[in-house]
C-alpha beads as a LAMMPS data file, in Angstrom:
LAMMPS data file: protein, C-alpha beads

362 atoms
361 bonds

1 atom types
1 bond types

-500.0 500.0 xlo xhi
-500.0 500.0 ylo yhi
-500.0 500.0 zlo zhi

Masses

1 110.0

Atoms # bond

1 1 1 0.000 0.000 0.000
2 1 1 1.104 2.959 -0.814
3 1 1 2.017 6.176 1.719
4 1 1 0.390 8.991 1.048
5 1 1 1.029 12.685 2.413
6 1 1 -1.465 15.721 1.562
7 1 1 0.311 18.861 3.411
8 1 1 -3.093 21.407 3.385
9 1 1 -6.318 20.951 4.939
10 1 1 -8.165 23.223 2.985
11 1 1 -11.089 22.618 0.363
12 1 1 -8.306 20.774 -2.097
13 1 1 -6.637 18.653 0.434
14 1 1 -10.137 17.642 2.215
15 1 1 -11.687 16.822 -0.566
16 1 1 -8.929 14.896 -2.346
17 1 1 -8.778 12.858 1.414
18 1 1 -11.817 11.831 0.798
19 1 1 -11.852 10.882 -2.598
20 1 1 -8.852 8.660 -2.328
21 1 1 -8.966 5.090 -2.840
22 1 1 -8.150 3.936 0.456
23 1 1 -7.303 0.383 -0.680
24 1 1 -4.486 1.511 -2.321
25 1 1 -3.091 4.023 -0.124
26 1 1 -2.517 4.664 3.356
27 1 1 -3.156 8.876 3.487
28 1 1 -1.927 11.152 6.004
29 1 1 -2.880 14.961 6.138
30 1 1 -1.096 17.722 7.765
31 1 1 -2.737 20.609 8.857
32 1 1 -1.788 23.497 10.773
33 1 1 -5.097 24.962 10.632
34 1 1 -3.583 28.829 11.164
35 1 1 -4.966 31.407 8.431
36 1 1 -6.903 28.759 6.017
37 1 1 -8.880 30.757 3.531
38 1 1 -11.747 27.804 3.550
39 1 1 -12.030 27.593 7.295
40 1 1 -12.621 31.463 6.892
41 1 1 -14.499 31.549 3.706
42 1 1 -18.137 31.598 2.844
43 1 1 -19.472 32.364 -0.382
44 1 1 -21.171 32.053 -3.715
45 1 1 -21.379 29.144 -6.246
46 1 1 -22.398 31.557 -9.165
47 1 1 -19.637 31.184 -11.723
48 1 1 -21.601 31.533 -15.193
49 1 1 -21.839 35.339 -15.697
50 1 1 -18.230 36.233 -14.887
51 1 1 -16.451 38.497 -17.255
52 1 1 -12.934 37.063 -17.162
53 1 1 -11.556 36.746 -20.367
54 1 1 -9.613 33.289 -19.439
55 1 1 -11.747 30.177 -20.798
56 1 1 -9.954 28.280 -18.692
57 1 1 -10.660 29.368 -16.134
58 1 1 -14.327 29.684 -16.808
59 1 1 -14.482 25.890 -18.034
60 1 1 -13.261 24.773 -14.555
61 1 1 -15.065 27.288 -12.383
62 1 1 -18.451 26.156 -14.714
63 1 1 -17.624 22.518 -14.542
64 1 1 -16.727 23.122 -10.896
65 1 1 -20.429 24.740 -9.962
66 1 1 -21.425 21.399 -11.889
67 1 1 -19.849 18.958 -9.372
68 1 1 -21.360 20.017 -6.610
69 1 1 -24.804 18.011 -6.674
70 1 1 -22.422 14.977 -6.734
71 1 1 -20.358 16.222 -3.956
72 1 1 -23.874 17.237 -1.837
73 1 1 -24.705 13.513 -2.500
74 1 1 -21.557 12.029 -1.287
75 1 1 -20.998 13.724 1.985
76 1 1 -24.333 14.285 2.628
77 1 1 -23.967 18.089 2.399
78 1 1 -27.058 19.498 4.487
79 1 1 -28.690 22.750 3.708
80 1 1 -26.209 24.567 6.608
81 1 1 -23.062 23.536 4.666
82 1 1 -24.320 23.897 0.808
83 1 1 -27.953 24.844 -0.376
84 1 1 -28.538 25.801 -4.190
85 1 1 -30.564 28.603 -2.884
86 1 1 -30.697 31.004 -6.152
87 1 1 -28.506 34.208 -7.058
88 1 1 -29.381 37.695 -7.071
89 1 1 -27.016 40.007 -9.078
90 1 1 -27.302 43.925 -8.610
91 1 1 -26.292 45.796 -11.637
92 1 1 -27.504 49.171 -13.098
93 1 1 -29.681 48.485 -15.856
94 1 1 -28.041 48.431 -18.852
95 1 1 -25.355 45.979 -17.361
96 1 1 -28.467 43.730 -16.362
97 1 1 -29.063 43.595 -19.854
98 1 1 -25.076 42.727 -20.825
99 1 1 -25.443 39.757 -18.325
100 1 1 -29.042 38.540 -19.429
101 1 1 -27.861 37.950 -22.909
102 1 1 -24.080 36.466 -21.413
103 1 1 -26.586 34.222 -19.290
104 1 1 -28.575 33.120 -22.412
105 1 1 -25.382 32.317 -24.019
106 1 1 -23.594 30.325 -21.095
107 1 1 -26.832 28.444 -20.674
108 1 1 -26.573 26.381 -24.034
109 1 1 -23.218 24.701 -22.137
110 1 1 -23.508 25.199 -18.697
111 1 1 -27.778 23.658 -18.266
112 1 1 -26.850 23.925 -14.416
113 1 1 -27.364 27.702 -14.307
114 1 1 -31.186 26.672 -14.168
115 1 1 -33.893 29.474 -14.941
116 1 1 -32.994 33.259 -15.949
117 1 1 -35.329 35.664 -14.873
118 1 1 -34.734 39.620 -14.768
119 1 1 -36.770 40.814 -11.808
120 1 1 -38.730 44.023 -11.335
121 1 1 -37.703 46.202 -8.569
122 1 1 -40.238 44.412 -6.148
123 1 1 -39.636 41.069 -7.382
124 1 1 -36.130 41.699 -5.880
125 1 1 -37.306 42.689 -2.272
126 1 1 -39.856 39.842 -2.685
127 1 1 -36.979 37.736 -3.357
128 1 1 -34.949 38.492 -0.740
129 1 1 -36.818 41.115 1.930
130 1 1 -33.417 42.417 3.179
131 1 1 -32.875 44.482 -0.010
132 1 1 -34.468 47.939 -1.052
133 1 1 -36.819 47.472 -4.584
134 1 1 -33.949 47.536 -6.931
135 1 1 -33.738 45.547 -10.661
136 1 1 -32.017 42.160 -10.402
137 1 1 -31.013 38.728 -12.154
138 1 1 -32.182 35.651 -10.746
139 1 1 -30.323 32.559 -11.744
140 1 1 -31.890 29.656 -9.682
141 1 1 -28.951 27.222 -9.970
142 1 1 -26.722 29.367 -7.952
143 1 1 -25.881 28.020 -4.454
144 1 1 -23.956 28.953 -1.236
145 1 1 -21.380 27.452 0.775
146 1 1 -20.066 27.684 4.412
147 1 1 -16.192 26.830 3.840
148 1 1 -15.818 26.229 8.254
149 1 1 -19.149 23.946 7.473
150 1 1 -17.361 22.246 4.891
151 1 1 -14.367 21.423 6.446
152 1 1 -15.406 20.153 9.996
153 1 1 -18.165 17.745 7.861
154 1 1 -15.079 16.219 4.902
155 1 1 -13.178 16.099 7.790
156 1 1 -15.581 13.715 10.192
157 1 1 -16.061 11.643 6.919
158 1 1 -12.253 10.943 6.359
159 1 1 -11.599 10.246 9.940
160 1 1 -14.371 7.444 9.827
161 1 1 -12.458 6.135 6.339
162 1 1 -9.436 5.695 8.524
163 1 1 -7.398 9.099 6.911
164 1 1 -4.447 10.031 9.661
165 1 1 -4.846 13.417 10.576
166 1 1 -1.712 15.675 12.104
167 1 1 -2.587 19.222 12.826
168 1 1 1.437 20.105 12.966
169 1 1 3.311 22.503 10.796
170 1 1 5.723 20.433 8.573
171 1 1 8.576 21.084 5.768
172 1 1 10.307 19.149 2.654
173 1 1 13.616 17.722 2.960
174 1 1 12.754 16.381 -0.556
175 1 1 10.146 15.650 -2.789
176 1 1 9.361 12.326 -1.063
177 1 1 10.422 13.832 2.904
178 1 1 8.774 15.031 5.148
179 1 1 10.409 16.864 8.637
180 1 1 8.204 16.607 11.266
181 1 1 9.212 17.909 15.317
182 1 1 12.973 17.168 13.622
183 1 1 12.213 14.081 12.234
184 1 1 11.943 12.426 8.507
185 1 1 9.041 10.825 7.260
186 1 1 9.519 9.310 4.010
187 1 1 6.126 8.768 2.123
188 1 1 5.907 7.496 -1.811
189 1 1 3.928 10.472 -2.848
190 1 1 3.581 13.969 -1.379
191 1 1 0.847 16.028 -2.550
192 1 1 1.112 20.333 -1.714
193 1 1 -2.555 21.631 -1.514
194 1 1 -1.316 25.027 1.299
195 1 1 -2.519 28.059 -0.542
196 1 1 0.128 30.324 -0.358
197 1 1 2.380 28.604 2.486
198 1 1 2.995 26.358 -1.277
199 1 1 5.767 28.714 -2.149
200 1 1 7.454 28.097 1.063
201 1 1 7.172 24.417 1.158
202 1 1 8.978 24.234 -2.318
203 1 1 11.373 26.664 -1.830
204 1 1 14.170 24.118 0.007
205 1 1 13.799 22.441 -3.103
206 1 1 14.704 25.208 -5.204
207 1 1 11.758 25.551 -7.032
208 1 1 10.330 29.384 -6.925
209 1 1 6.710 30.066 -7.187
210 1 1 4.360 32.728 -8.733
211 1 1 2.225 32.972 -5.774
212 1 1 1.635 35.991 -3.187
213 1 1 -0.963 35.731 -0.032
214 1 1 -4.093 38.036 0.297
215 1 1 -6.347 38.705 3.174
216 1 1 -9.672 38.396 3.049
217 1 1 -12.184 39.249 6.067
218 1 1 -15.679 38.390 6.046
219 1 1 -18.345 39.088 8.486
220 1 1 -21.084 37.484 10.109
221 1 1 -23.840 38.609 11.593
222 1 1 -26.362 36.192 13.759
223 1 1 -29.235 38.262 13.537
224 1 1 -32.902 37.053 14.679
225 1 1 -34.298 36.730 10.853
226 1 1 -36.135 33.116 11.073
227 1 1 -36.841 32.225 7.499
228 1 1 -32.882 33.381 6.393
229 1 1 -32.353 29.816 5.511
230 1 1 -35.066 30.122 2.170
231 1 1 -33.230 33.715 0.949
232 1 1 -31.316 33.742 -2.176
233 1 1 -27.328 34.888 -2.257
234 1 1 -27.249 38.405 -3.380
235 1 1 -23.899 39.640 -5.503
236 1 1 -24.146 43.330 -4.589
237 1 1 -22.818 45.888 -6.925
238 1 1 -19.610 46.694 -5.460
239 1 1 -17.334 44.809 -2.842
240 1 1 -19.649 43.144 -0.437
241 1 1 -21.558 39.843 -1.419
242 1 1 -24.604 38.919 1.390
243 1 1 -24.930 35.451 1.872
244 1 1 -28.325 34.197 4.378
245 1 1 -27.952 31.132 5.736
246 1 1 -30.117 29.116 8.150
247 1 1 -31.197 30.488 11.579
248 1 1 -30.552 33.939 10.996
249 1 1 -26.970 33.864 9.850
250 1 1 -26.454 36.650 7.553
251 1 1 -22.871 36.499 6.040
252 1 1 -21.453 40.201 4.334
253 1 1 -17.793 39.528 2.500
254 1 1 -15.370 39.502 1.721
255 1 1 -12.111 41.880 2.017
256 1 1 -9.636 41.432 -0.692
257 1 1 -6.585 43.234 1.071
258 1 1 -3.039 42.771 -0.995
259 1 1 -0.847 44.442 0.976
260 1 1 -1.620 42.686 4.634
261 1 1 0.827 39.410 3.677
262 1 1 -0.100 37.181 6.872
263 1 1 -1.640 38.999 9.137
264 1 1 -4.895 37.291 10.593
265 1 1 -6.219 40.361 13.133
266 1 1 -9.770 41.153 12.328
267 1 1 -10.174 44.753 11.474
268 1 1 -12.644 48.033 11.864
269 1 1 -11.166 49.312 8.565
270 1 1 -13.022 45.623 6.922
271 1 1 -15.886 46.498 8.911
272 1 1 -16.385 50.127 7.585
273 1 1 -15.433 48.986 4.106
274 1 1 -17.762 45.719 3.676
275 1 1 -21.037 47.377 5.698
276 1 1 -20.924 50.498 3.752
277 1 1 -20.540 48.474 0.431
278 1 1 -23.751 46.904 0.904
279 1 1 -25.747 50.045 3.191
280 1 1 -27.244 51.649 0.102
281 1 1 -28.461 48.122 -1.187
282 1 1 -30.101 46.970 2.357
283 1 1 -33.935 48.035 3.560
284 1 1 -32.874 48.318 6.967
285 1 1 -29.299 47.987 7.514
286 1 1 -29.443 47.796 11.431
287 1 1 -31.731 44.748 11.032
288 1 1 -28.226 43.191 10.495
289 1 1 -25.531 45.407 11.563
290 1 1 -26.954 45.459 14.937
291 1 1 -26.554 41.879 15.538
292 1 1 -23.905 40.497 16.911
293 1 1 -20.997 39.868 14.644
294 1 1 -18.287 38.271 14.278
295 1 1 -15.225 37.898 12.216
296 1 1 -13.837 35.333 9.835
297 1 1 -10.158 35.883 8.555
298 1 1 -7.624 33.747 6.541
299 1 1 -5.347 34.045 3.281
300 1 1 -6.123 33.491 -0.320
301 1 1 -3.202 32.388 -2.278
302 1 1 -3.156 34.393 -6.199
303 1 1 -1.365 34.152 -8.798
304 1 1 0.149 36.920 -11.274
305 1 1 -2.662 35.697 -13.880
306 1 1 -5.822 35.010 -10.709
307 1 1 -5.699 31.579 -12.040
308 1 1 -5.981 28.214 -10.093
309 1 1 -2.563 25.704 -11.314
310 1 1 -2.365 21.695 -10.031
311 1 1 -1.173 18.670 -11.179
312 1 1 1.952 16.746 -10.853
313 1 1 5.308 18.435 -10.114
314 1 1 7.373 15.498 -10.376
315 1 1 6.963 11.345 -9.679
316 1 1 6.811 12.017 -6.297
317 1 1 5.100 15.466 -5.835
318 1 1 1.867 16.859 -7.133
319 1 1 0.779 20.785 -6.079
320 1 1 -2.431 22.637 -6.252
321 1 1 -2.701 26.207 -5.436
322 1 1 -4.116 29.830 -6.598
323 1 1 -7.591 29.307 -5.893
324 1 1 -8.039 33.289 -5.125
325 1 1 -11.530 34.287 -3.857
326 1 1 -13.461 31.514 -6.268
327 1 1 -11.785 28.804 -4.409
328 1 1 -14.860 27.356 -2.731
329 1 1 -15.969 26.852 -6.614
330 1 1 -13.547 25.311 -7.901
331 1 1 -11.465 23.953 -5.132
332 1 1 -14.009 20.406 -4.614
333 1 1 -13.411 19.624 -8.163
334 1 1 -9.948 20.489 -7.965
335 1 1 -9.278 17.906 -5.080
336 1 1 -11.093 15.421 -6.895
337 1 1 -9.933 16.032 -10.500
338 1 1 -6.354 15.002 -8.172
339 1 1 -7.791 11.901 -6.509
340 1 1 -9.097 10.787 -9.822
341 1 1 -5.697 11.092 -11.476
342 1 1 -3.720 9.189 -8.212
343 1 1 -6.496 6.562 -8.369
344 1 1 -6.649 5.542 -11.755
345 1 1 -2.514 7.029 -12.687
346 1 1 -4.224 9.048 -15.818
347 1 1 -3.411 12.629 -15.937
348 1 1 -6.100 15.025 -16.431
349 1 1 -6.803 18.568 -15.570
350 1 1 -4.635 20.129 -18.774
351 1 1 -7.783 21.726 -20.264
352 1 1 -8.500 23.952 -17.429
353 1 1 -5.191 25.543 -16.643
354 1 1 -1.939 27.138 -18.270
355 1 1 0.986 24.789 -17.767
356 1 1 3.026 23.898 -14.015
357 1 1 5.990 25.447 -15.587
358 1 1 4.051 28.682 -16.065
359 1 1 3.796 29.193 -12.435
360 1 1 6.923 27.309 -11.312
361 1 1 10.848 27.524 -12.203
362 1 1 13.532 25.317 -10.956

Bonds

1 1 1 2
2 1 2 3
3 1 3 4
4 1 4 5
5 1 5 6
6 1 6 7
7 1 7 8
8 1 8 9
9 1 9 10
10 1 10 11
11 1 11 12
12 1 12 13
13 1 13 14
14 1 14 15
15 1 15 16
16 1 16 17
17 1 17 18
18 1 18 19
19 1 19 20
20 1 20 21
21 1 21 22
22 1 22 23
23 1 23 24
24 1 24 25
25 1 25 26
26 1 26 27
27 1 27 28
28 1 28 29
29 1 29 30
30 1 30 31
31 1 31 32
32 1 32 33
33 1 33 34
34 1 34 35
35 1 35 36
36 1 36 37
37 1 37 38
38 1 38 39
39 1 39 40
40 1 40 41
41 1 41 42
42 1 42 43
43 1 43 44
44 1 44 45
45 1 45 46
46 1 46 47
47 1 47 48
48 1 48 49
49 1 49 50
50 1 50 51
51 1 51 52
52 1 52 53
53 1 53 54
54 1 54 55
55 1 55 56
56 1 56 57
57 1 57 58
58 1 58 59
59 1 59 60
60 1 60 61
61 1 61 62
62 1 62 63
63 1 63 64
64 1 64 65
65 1 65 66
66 1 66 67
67 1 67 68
68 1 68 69
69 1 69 70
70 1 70 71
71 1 71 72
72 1 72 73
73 1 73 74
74 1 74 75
75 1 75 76
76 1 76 77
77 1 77 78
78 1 78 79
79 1 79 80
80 1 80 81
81 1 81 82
82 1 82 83
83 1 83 84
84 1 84 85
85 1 85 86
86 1 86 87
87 1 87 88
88 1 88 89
89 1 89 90
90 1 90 91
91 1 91 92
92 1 92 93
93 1 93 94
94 1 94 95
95 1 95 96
96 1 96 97
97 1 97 98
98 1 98 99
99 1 99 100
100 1 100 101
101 1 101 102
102 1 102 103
103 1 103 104
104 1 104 105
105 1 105 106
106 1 106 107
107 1 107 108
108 1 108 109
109 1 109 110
110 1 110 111
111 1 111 112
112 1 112 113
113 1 113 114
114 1 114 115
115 1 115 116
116 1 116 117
117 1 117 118
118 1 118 119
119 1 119 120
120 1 120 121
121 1 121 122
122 1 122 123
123 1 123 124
124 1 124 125
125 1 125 126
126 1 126 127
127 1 127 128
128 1 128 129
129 1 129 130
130 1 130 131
131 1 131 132
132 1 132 133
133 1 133 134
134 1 134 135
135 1 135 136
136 1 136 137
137 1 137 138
138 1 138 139
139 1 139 140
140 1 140 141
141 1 141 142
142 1 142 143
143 1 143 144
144 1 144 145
145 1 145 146
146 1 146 147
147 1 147 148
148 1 148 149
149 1 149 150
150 1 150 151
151 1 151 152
152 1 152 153
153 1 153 154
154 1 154 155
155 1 155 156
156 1 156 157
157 1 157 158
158 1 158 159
159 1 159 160
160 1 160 161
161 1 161 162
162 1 162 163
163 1 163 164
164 1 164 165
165 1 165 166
166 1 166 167
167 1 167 168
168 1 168 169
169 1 169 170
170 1 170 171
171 1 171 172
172 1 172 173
173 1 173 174
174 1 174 175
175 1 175 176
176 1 176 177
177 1 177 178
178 1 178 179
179 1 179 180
180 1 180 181
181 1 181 182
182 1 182 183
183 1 183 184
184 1 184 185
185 1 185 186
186 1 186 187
187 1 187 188
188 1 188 189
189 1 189 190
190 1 190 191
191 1 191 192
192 1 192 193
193 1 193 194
194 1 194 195
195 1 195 196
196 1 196 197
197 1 197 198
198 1 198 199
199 1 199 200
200 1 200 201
201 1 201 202
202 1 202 203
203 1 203 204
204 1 204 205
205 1 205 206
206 1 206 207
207 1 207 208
208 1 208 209
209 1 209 210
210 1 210 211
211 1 211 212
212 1 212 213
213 1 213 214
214 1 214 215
215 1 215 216
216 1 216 217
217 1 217 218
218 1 218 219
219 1 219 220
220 1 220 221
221 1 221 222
222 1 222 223
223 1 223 224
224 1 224 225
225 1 225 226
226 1 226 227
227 1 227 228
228 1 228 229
229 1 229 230
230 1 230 231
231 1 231 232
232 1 232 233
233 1 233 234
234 1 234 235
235 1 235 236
236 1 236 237
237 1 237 238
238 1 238 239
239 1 239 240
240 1 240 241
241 1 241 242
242 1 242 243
243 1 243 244
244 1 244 245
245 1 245 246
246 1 246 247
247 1 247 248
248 1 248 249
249 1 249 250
250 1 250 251
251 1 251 252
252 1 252 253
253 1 253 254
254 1 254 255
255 1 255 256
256 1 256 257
257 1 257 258
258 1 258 259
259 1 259 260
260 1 260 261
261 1 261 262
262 1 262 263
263 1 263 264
264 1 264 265
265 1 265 266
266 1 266 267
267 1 267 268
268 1 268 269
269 1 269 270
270 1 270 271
271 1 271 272
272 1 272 273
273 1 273 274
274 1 274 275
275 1 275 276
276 1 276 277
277 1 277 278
278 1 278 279
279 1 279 280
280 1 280 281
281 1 281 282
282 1 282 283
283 1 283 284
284 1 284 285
285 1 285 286
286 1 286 287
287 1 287 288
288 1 288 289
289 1 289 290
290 1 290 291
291 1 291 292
292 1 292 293
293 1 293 294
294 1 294 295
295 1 295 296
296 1 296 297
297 1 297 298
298 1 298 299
299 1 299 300
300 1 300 301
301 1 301 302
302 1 302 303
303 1 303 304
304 1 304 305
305 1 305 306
306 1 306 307
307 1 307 308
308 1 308 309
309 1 309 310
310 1 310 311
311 1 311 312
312 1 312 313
313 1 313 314
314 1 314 315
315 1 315 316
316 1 316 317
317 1 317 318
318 1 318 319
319 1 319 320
320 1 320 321
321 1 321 322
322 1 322 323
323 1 323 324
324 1 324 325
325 1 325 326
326 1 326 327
327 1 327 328
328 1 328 329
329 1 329 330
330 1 330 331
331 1 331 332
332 1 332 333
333 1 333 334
334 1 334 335
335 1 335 336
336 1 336 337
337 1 337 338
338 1 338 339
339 1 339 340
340 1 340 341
341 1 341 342
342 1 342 343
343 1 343 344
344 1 344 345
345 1 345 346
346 1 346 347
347 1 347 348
348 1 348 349
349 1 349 350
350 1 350 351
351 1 351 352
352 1 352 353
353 1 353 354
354 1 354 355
355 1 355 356
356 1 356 357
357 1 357 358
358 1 358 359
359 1 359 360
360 1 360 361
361 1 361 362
């Protein structure tokens, strides 16, 4: 049997746990669990009207937003984890009509988007009663997802499988080494999936990596709104994204800070920026901002190009990083796209990305 090491507990590394044969391989994961973007993250599974100009990045964030009924189905994903609630998108008008016809268009590949409906100022609040009567989008396939949700669930399910779990900070001697409290650990394959702490991981091997950290900060509010759990998603115009969930958990994010490297310390600045993104779009802001809130914070890991690379690195070593803020899209497929290719030894994944090489020198 073979040893297997995933260093990253995030949305790759879980998921790719889990999707492992485990007849054929014995899998450890090593987490740290300090700054993970997913154990911070909430968000949006709304990929289809996007205006990035890099197909490649659309075809895996659309074929991503695809996966997920299967993924809902295999971990038993309940509606406070993921729930394919609906999207709202704010625009002004004449970008409403831009997106209606890019909707029509993605539609004929992409059947998952569901229904298209351009709503009427009070179709909007009817919608969702938090916003004022403003002109909207409504794509019913879109869905949300709690990242911390995610996690603690994928996690429970790989324990049960029998997946070794060390929540220790570790390093590469080489690309089949692992030093752990001073001591080697040699596995047969070693698989990278720790957002941006990937560039320092590879770095003793002399590799050098197109990859920077970001902060992102996202709020939640627990507010006393009982039928939050049946709301759309709403992608504001602007910075802030609100996200209902069940029992009154109203989630405004997220931050998308570049120059804070590491640091993890919640913030008034996010605050300030993130509530009055989303004031002039709310009924009656205090409904939520009076709650009591709390922070989420953790690091994104980008790329020069915002684009997601994986695959294998060498015999030994396969990476995955970049995932930026669409990570809880297309980080599940990701991890499985990997399991896939370590369970069956055929490569995939080329059609969706730019080449290893394009992202890492030696």
């Amino acid at each position: 049997m073979e040893r297997i090491a995933i260093i990253g507990g995030g949305i790759i590394g879980m998921t790719l746990a889990n999707y492992l044969d485990l007849n054929k391989f014995d899998v450890t994961l090593f987490d740290e669990g300090i700054g993970q973007a997913t154990s911070a993250s909430a968000g949006i599974i709304s990929p289809w009207l996007s205006k990035r100009r890099n197909q490649k990045w659309y075809q895996l964030a659309k074929d991503g937003a695809a996966f997920f009924p299967k993924l809902r189905q295999d971990y038993q994903l309940d509606q406070t984890i993921y729930q394919q609630a609906g999207t709202l998108i704010i625009r002004p008008e004449k970008q409403l009509e831009e997106l209606l016809a890019l909707a029509a268009e993605r539609k004929k590949d992409a059947p998952e988007i569901g229904t298209i409906e351009k709503l009427l100022p009070e179709q909007t609040k009817a919608a969702l009663p938090l916003l004022k009567p403003v002109p909207a989008i409504k794509i019913s396939g879109g869905g949300r997802l709690d990242g911390k949700a995610y996690l603690k669930r994928l996690k429970q399910t790989a324990e049960a499988k029998g997946v070794n779990f060390i929540a220790k900070r570790v390093t590469l001697s080489d690309s089949q080494t692992i030093l752990l409290d001073n001591q080697s650990i040699a596995f047969d394959q070693i698989i990278i999936t720790a957002g941006p702490h990937l560039k320092e991981l590879l770095a003793p091997l002399g590799y050098q990596v197109d990859l920077r950290p970001q902060k992102g900060q996202l709020l939640v509010f627990q507010t006393m709104i009982a039928d939050s759990g049946t709301f759309p998603v709403a992608m504001l115009d602007g910075e802030a994204d609100l996200i209902p969930f069940m029992d009154g958990k109203i989630l405004l994010g997220a931050t998308h800070e570049n120059e804070a490297g590491w640091d993890l310390a919640a913030t008034q600045e996010a605050f300030q920026q993130l509530t009055s993104s989303a004031h002039k779009f709310l009924a009656d802001p205090q409904q939520i901002f009076s709650a009591p809130m709390q922070y989420r914070v953790g690091t994104r890991a980008y790329t020069s190009d915002f684009a997601p690379f994986f695959g294998r690195l060498s015999p030994e070593l396969l990476v995955a990083s970049g995932l930026g803020s669409s990570g809880l899209t297309t980080g599940p497929y990701i991890g499985y796209l990997l399991a896939q290719q370590l369970n069956t030894g055929n490569e995939n994944g080329t059609i969706y990305q730019k080449s290893l090489q394009h992202y890492i020198s030696h």
